[in-house]
PDB file with SEQRES, HELIX, SHEET and CRYST1 records, atoms N, CA, C and O in Angstrom:
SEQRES   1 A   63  UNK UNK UNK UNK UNK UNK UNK UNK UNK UNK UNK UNK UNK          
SEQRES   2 A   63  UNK UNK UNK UNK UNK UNK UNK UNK UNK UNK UNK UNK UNK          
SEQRES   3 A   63  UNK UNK UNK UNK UNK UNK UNK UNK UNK UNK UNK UNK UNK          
SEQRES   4 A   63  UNK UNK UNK UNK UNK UNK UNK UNK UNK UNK UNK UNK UNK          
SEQRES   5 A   63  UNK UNK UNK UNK UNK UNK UNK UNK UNK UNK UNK                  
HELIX    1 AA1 UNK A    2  UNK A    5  1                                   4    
HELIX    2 AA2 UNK A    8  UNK A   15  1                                   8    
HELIX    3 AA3 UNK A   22  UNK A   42  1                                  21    
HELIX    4 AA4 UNK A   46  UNK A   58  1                                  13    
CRYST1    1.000    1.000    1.000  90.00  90.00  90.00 P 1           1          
ATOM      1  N   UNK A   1     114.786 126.931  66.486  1.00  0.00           N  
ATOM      2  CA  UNK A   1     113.445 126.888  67.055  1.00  0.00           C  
ATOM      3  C   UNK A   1     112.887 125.481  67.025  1.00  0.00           C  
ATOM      4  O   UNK A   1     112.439 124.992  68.063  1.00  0.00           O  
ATOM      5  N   UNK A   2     112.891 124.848  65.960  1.00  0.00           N  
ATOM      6  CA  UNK A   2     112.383 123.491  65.570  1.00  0.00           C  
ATOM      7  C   UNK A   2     113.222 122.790  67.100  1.00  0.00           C  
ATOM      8  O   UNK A   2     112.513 122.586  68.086  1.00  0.00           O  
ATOM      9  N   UNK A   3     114.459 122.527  67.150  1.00  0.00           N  
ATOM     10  CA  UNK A   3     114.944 121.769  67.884  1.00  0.00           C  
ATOM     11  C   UNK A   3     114.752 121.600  69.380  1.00  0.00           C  
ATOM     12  O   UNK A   3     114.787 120.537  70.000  1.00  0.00           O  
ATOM     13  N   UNK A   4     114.513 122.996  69.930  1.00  0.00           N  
ATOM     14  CA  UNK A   4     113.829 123.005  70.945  1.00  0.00           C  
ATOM     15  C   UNK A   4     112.280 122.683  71.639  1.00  0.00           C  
ATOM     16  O   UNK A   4     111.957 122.485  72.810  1.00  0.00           O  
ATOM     17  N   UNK A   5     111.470 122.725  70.356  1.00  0.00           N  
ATOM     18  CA  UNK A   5     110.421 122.019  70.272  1.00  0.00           C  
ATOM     19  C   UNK A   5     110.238 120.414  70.767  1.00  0.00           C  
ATOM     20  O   UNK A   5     109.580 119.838  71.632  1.00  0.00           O  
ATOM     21  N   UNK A   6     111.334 119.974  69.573  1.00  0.00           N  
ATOM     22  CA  UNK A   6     111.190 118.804  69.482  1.00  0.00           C  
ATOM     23  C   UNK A   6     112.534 117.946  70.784  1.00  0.00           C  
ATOM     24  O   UNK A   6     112.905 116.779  70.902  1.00  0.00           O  
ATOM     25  N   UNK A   7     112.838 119.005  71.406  1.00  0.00           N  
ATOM     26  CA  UNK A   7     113.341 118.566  72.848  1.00  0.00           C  
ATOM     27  C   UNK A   7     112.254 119.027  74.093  1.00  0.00           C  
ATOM     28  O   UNK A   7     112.374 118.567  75.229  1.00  0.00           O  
ATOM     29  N   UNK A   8     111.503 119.705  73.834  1.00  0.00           N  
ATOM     30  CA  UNK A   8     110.355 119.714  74.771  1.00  0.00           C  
ATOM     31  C   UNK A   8     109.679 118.643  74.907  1.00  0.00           C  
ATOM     32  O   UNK A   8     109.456 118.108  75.992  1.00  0.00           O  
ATOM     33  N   UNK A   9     109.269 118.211  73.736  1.00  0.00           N  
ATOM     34  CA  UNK A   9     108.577 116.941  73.452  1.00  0.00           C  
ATOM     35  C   UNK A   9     109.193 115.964  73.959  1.00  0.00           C  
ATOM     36  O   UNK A   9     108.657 115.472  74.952  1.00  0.00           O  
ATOM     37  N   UNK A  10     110.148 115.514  73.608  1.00  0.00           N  
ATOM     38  CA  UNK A  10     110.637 114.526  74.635  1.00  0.00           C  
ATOM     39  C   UNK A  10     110.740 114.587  75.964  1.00  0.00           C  
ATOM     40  O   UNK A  10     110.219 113.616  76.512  1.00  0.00           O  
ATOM     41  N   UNK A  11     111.182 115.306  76.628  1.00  0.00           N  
ATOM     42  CA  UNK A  11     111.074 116.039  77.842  1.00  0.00           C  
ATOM     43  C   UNK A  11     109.591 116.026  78.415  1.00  0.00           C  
ATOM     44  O   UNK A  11     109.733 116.131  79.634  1.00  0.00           O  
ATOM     45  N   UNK A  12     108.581 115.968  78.193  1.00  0.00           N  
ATOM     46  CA  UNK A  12     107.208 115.903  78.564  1.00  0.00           C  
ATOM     47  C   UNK A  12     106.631 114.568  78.426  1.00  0.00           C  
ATOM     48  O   UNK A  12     105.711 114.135  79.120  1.00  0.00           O  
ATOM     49  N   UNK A  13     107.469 113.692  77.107  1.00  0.00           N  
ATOM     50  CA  UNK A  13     107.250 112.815  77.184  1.00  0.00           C  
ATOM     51  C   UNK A  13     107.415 111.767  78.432  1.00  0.00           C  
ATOM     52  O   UNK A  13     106.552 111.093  78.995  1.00  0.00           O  
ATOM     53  N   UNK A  14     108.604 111.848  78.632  1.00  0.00           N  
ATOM     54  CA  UNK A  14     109.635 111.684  79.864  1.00  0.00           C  
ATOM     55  C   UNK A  14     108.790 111.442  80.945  1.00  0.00           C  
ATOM     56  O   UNK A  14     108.310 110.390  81.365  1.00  0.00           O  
ATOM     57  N   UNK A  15     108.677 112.737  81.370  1.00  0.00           N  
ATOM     58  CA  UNK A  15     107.422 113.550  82.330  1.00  0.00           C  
ATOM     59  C   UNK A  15     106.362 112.736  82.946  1.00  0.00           C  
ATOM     60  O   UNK A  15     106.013 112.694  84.125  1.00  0.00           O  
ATOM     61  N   UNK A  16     105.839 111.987  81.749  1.00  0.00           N  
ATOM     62  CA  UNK A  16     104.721 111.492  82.033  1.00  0.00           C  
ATOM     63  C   UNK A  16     104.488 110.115  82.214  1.00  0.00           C  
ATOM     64  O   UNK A  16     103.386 109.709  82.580  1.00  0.00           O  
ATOM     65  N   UNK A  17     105.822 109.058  81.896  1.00  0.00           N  
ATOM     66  CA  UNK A  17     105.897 108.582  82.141  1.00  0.00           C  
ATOM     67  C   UNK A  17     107.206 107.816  83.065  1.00  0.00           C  
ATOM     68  O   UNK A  17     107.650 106.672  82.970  1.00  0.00           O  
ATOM     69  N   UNK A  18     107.607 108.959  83.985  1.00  0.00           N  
ATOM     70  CA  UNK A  18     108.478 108.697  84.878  1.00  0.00           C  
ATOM     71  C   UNK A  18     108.341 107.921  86.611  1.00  0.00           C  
ATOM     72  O   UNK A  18     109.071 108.001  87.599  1.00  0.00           O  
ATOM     73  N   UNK A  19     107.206 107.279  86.376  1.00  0.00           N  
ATOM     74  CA  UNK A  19     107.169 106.401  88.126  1.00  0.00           C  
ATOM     75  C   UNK A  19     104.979 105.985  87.084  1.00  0.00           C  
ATOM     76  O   UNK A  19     104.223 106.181  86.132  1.00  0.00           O  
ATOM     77  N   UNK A  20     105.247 105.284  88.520  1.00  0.00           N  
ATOM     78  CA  UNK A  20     103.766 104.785  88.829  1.00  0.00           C  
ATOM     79  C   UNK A  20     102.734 106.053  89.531  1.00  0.00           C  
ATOM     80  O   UNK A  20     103.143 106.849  90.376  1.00  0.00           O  
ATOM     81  N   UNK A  21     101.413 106.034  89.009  1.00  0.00           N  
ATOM     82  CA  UNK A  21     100.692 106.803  89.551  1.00  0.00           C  
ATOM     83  C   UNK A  21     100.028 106.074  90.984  1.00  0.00           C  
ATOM     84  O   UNK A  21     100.262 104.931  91.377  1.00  0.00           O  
ATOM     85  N   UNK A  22      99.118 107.116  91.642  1.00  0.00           N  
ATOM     86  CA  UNK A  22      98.575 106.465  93.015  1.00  0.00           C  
ATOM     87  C   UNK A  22      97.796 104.916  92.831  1.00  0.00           C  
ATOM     88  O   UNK A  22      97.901 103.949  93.586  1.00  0.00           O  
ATOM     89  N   UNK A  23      96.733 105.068  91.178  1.00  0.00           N  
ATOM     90  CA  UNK A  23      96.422 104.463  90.803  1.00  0.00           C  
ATOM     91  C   UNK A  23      97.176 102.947  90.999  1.00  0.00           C  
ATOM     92  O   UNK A  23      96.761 101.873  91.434  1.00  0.00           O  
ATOM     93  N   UNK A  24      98.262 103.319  90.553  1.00  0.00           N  
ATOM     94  CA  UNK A  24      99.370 102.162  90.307  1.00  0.00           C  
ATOM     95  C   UNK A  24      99.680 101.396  91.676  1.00  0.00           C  
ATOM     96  O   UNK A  24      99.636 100.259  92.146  1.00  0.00           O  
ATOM     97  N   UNK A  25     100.026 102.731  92.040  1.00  0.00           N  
ATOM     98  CA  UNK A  25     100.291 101.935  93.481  1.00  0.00           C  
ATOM     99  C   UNK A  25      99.706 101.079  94.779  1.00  0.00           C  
ATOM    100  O   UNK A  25     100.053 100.156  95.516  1.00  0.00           O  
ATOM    101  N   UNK A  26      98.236 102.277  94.517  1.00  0.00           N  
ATOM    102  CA  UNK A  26      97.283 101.030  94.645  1.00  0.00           C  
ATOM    103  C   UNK A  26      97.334  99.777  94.876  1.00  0.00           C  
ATOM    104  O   UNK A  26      97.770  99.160  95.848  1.00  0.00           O  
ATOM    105  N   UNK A  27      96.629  99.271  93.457  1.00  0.00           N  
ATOM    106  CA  UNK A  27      96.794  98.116  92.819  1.00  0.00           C  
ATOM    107  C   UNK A  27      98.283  97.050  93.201  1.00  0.00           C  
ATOM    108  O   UNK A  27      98.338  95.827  93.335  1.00  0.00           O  
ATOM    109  N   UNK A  28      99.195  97.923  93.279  1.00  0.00           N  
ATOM    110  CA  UNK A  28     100.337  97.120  93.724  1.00  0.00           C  
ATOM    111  C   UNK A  28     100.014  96.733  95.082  1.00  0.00           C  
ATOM    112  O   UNK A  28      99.762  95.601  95.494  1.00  0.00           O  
ATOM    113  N   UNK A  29     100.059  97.908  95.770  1.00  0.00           N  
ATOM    114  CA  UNK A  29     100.013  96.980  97.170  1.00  0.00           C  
ATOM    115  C   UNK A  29      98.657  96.191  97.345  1.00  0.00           C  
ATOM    116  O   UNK A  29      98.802  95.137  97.964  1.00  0.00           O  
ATOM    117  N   UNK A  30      97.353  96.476  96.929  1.00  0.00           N  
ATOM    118  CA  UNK A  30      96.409  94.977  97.163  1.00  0.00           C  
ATOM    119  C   UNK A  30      96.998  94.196  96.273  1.00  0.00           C  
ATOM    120  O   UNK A  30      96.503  93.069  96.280  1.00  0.00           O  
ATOM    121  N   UNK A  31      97.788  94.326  95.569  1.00  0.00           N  
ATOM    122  CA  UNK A  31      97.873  92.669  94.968  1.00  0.00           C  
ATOM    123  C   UNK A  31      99.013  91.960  96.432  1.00  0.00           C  
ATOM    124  O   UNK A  31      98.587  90.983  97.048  1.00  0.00           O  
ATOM    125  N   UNK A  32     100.042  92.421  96.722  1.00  0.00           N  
ATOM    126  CA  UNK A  32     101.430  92.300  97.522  1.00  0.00           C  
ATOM    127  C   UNK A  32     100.404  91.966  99.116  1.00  0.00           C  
ATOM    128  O   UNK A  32     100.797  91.186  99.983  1.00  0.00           O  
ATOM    129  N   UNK A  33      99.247  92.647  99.189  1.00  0.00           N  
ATOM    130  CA  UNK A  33      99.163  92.440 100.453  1.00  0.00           C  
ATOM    131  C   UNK A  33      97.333  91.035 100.315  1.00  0.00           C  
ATOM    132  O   UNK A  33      96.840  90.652 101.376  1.00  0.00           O  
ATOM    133  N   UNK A  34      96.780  90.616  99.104  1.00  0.00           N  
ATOM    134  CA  UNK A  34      96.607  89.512  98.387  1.00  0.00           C  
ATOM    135  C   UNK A  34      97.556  88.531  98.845  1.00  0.00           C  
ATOM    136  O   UNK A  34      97.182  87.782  99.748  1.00  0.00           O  
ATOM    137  N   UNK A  35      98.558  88.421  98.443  1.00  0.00           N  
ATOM    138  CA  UNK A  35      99.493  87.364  98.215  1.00  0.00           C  
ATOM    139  C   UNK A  35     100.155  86.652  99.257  1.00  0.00           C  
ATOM    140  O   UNK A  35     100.574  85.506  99.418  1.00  0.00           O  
ATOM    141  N   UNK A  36     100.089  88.182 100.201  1.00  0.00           N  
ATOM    142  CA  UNK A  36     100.568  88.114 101.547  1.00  0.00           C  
ATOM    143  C   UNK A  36      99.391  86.803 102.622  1.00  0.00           C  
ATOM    144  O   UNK A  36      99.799  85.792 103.194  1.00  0.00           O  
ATOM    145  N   UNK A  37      98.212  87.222 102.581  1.00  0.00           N  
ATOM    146  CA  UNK A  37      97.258  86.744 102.904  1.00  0.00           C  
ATOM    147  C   UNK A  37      97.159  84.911 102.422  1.00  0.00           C  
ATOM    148  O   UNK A  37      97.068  83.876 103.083  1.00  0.00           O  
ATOM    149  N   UNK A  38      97.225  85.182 101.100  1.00  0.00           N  
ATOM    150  CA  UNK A  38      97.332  83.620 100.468  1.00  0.00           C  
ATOM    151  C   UNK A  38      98.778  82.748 101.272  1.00  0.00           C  
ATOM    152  O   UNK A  38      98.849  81.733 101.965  1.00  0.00           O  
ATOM    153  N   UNK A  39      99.874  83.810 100.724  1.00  0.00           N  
ATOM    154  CA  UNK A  39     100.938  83.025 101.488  1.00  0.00           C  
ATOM    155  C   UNK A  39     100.651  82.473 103.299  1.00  0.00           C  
ATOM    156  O   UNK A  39     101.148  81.428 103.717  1.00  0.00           O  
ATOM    157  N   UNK A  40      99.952  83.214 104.006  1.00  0.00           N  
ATOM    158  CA  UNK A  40     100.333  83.203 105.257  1.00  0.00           C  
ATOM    159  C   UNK A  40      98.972  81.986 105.648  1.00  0.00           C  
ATOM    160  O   UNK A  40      98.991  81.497 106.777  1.00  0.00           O  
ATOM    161  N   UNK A  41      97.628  81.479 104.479  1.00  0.00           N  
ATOM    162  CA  UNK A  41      96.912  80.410 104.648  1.00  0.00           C  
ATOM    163  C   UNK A  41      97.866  79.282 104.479  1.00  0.00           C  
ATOM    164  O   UNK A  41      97.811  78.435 105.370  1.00  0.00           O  
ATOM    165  N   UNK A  42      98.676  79.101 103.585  1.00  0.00           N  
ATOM    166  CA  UNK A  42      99.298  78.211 103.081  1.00  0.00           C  
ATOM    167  C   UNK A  42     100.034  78.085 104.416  1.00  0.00           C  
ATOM    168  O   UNK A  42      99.609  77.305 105.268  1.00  0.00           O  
ATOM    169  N   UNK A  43     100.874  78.658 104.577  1.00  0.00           N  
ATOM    170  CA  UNK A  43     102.112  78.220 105.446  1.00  0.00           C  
ATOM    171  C   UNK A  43     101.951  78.273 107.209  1.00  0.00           C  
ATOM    172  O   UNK A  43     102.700  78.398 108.178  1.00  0.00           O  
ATOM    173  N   UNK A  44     100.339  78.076 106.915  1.00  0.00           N  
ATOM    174  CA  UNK A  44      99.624  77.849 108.561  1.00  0.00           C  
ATOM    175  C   UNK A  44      99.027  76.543 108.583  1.00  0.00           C  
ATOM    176  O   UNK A  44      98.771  75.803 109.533  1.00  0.00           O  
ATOM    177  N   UNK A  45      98.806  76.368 106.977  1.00  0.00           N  
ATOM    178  CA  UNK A  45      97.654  74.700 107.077  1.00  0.00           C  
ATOM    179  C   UNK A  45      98.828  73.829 107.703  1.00  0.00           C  
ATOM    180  O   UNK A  45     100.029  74.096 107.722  1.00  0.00           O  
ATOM    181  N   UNK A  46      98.182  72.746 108.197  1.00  0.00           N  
ATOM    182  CA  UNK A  46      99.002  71.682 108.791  1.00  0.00           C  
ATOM    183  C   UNK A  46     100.214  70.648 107.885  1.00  0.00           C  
ATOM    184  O   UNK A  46     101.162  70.194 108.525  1.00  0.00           O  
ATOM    185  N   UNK A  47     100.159  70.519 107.253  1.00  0.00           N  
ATOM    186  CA  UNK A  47     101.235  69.812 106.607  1.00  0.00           C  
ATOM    187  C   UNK A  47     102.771  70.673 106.304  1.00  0.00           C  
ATOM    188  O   UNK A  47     103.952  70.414 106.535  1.00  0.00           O  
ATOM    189  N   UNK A  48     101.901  72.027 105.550  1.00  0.00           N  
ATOM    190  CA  UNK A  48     103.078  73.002 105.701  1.00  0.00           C  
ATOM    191  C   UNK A  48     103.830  72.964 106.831  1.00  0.00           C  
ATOM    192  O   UNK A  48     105.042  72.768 106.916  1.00  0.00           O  
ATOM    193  N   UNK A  49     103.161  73.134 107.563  1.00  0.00           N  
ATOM    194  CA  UNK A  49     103.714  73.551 109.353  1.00  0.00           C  
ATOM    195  C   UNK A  49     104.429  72.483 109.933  1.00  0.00           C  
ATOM    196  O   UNK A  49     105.422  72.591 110.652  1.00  0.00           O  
ATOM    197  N   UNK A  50     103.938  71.578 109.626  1.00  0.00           N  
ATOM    198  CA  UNK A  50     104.846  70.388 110.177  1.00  0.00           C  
ATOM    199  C   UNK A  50     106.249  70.449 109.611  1.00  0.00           C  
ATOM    200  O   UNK A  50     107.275  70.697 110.244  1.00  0.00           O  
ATOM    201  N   UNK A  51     106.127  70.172 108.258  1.00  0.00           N  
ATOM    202  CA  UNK A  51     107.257  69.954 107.271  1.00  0.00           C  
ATOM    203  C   UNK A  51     108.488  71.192 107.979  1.00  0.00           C  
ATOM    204  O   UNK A  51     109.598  70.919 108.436  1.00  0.00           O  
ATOM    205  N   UNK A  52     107.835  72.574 107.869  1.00  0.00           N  
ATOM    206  CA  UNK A  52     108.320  73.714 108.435  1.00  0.00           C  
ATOM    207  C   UNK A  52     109.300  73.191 109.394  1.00  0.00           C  
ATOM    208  O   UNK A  52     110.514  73.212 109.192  1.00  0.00           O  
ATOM    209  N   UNK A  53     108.605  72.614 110.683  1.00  0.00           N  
ATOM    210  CA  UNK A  53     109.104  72.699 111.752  1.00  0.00           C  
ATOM    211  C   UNK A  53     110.031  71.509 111.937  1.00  0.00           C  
ATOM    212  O   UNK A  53     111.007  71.486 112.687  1.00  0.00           O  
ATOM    213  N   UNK A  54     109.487  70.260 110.950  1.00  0.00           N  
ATOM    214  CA  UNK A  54     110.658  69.706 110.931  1.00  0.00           C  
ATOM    215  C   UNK A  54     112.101  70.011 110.233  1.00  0.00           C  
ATOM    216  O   UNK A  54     113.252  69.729 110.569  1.00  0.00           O  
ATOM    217  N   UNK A  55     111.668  70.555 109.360  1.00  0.00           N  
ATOM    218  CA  UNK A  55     113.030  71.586 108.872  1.00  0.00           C  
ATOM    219  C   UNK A  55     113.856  72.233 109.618  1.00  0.00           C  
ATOM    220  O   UNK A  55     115.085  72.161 109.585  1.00  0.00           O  
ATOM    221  N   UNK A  56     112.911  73.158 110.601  1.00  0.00           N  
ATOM    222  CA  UNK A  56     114.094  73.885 111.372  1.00  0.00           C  
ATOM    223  C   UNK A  56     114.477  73.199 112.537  1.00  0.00           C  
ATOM    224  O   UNK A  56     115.563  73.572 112.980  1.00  0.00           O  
ATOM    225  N   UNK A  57     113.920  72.321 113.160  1.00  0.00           N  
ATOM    226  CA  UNK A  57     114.125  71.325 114.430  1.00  0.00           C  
ATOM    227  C   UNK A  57     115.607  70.714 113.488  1.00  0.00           C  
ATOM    228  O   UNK A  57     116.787  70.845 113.813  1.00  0.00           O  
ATOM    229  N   UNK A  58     115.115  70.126 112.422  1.00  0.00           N  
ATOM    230  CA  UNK A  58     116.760  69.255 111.605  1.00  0.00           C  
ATOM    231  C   UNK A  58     118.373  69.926 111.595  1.00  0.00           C  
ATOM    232  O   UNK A  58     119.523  69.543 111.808  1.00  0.00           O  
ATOM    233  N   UNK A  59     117.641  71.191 111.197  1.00  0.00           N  
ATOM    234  CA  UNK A  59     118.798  72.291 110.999  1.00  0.00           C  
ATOM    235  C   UNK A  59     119.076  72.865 112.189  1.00  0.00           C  
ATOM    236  O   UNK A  59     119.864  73.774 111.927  1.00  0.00           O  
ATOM    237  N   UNK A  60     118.805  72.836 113.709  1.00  0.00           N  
ATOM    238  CA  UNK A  60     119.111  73.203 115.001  1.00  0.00           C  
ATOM    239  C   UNK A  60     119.828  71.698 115.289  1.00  0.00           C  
ATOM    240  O   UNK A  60     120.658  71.708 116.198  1.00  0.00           O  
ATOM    241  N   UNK A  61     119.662  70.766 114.800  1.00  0.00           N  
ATOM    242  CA  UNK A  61     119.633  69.701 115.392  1.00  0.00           C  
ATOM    243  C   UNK A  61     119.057  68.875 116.509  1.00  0.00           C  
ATOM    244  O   UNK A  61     119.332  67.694 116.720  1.00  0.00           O  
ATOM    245  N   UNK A  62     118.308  69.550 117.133  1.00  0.00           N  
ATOM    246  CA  UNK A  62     117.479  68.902 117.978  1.00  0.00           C  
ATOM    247  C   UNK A  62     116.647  67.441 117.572  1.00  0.00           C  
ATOM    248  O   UNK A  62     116.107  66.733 118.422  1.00  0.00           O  
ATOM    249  N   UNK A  63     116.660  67.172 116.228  1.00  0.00           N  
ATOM    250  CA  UNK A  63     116.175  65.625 116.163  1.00  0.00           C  
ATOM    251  C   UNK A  63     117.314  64.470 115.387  1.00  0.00           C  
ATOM    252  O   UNK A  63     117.020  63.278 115.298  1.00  0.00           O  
TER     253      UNK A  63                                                      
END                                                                             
């Protein structure tokens, strides 16, 4: 009897902490879609963009 108890218990334990709640997920995606936003200021300001494009112009070879 005891043993099955104390395999329930674990088992519920388990249970409850097996994934992320909505809560969680949430929070995940505004942070991911945050970051997204930050990333996509950055890599529009002008210096980025240049550098960018001279990068891939180098690596096509076109310059």
């Amino acid at each position: 009897m005891k043993r099955s108890i104390v395999r329930w218990r674990h088992r519920a334990r388990l249970a409850c902490e097996a994934g992320m709640t909505t809560a969680e997920y949430a929070v995940g995606t505004l942070a991911a879609c945050t970051f997204a936003i930050v990333l996509l200021a950055v890599v529009k300001s002008g210096g980025i963009k240049s550098g960018l494009s001279d990068v891939i112009l180098e690596a096509l070879g076109i310059r």
